[in-house]
C-alpha positions in Angstrom: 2.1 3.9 -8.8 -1.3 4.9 -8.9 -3.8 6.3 -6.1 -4.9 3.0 -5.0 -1.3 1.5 -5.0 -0.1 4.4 -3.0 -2.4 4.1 -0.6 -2.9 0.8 0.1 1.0 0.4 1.1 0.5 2.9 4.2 -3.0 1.1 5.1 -0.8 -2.7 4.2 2.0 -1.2 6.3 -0.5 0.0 9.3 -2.5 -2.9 9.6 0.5 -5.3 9.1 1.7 -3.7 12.4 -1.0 -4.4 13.8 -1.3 -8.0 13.5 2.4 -8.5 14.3 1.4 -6.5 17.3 -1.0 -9.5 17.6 1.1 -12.1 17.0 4.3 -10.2 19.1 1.9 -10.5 22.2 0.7 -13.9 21.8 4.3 -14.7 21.9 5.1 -13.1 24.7 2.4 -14.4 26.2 3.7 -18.0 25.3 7.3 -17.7 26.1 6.5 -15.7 29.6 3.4 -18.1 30.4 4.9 -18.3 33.8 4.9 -14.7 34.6 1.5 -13.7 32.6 -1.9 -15.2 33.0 -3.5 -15.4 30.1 -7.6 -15.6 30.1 -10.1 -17.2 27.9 -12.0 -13.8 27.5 -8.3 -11.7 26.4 -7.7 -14.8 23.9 -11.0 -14.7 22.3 -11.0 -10.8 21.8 -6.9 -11.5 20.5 -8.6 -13.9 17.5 -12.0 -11.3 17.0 -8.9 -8.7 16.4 -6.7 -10.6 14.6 -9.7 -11.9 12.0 -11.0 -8.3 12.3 -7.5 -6.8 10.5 -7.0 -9.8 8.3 -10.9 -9.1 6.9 -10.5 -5.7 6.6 -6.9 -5.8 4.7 -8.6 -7.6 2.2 -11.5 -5.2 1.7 -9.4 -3.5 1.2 -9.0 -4.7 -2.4 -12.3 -3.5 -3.1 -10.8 0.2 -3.4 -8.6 -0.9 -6.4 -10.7 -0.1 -9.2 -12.2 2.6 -7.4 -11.3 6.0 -9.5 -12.7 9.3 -7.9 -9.9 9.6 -5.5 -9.5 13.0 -3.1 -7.8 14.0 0.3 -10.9 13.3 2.3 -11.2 10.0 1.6 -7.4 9.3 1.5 -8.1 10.6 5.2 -11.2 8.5 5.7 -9.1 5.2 4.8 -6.1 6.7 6.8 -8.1 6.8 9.6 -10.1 3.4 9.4 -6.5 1.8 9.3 -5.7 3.8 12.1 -8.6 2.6 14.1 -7.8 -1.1 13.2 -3.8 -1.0 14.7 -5.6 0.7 17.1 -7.5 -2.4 18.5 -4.3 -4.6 18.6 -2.5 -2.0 21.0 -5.5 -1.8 23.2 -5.8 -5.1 23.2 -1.8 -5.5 23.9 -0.6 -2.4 25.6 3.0 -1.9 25.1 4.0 -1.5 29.1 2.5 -4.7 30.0 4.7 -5.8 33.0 5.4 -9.6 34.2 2.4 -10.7 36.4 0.0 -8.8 34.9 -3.3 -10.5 34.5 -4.5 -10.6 31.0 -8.0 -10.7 32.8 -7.2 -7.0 34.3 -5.8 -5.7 31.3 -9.0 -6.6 29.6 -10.9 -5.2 32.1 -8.7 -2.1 32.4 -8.7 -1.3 28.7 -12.5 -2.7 28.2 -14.2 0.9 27.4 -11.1 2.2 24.9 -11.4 -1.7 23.0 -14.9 -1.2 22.3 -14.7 2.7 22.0 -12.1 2.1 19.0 -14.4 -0.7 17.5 -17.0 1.4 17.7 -15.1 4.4 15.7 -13.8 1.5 13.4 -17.5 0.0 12.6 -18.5 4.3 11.8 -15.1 4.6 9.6 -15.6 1.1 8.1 -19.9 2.2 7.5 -18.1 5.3 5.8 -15.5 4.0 3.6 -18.5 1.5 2.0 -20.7 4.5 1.5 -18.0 6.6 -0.2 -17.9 3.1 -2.5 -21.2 3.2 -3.1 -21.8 -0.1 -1.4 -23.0 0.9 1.5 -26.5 -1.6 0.8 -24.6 -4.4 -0.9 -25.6 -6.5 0.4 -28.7 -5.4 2.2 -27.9 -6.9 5.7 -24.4 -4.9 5.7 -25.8 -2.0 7.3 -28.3 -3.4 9.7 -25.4 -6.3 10.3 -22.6 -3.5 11.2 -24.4 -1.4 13.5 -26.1 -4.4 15.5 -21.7 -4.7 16.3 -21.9 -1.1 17.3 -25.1 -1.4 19.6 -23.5 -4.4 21.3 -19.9 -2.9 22.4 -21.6 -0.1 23.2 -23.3 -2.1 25.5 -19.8 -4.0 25.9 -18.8 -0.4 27.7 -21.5 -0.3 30.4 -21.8 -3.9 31.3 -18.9 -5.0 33.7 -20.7 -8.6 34.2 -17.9 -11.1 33.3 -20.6 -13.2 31.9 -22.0 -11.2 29.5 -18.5 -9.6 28.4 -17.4 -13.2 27.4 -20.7 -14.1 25.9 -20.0 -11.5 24.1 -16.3 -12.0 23.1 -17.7 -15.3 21.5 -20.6 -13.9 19.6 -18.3 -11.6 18.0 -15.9 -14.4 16.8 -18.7 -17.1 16.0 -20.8 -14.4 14.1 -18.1 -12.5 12.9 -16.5 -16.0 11.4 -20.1 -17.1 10.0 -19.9 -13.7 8.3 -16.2 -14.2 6.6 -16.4 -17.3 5.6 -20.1 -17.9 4.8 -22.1 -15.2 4.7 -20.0 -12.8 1.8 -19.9 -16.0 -0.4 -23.5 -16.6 -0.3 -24.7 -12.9 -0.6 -21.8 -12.4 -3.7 -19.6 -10.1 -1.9 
C-alpha cells in the first residue's frame, strides 16, 4: 500500500460517514415525516452537502500520482475530510428529537454550517496549492472564494429570503460547476 492508498482509505472512510450521515437523516426524516418537519431551505442545504462530499471524494483522485508526500499535508487532507463529515453532522445533529423543526435546526446550526464551509473552502484552496493547481483552471481561485464571501455573508444575514436564495445558488452553481464547468475548462 502506498502513501496515496493509505490515505485515501481514512479520507474514503470519513467522508463515507458523512454521506451515510446524509442519507441516515434523510431517512429518518422520511420514516418519522409525522413527527419532523422537514423544510425546503434544510433539504436544499442536505443536496449542496451531499454533492459537496461526493465532489470532493473524487478530487480526491487527483492526489494519486502525487509523490512528495509528508505529515503536514497527510494533516492538511486529514483535516479537509474532517471539515467535509463535518458539514453533514451540522447539518444533521445527532440529538435531533421528534418535533423538531428542520427549519430551527437550520437556523440554530446556521453560523457553524457556514463556519465549517468556510474552513472547508480554506482547507480545500490549500490542498490544490500544495498540488500545484491552485490556478488550474484560472476561475478556481476567484470561483472558491466568491463561496467563502457568500457564507460568510450566510452568517450575518438571518433574512429567510436571502438564506434560501442562497441555499439554491449554491446547488444551481455548484451543479453548473460539477457537471459542466470542469469538463469544459479540462479538469
Amino acid at each position: 500500500m502506498n502513501e496515496f492508498e493509505f490515505l485515501a482509505v481514512f479520507i474514503s472512510i470519513v467522508v463515507g460517514l458523512g454521506v451515510t450521515h446524509i442519507l441516515y437523516g434523510l431517512a429518518r426524516i422520511i420514516h418519522n415525516r409525522s413527527q419532523h418537519q422537514m423544510s425546503t431551505l434544510h433539504f436544499v442545504w442536505t443536496l449542496n452537502v451531499l454533492l459537496i462530499l461526493l465532489l470532493n471524494w473524487w478530487v480526491l483522485f487527483l492526489w494519486a500520482d502525487y509523490e512528495t508526500w509528508s505529515f503536514d499535508i497527510y494533516l492538511l487532507l486529514i483535516g479537509w475530510g474532517i471539515a467535509l463529515y463535518m458539514l453533514a453532522v451540522i447539518l444533521y445533529p445527532p440529538d435531533t428529537k421528534a418535533g423538531d423543526s428542520y427549519d430551527e435546526i437550520f437556523d440554530r446550526n446556521r453560523n457553524w454550517l457556514f463556519g465549517f464551509f468556510i474552513v472547508f473552502i480554506a482547507l480545500d484552496i490549500a490542498q490544490t496549492a500544495v498540488r500545484g493547481q491552485l490556478l488550474e483552471p484560472k476561475i478556481f481561485l476567484p470561483y472558491s472564494l466568491h463561496y467563502a464571501v457568500l457564507a460568510g455573508i450566510g452568517i450575518a444575514v438571518t433574512n429567510k429570503r436571502y438564506q434560501v436564495f442562497l441555499a439554491w445558488y449554491f446547488l444551481i452553481t455548484l451543479t453548473l460547476w460539477c457537471l459542466i464547468v470542469r469538463r469544459l475548462l479540462g479538469s
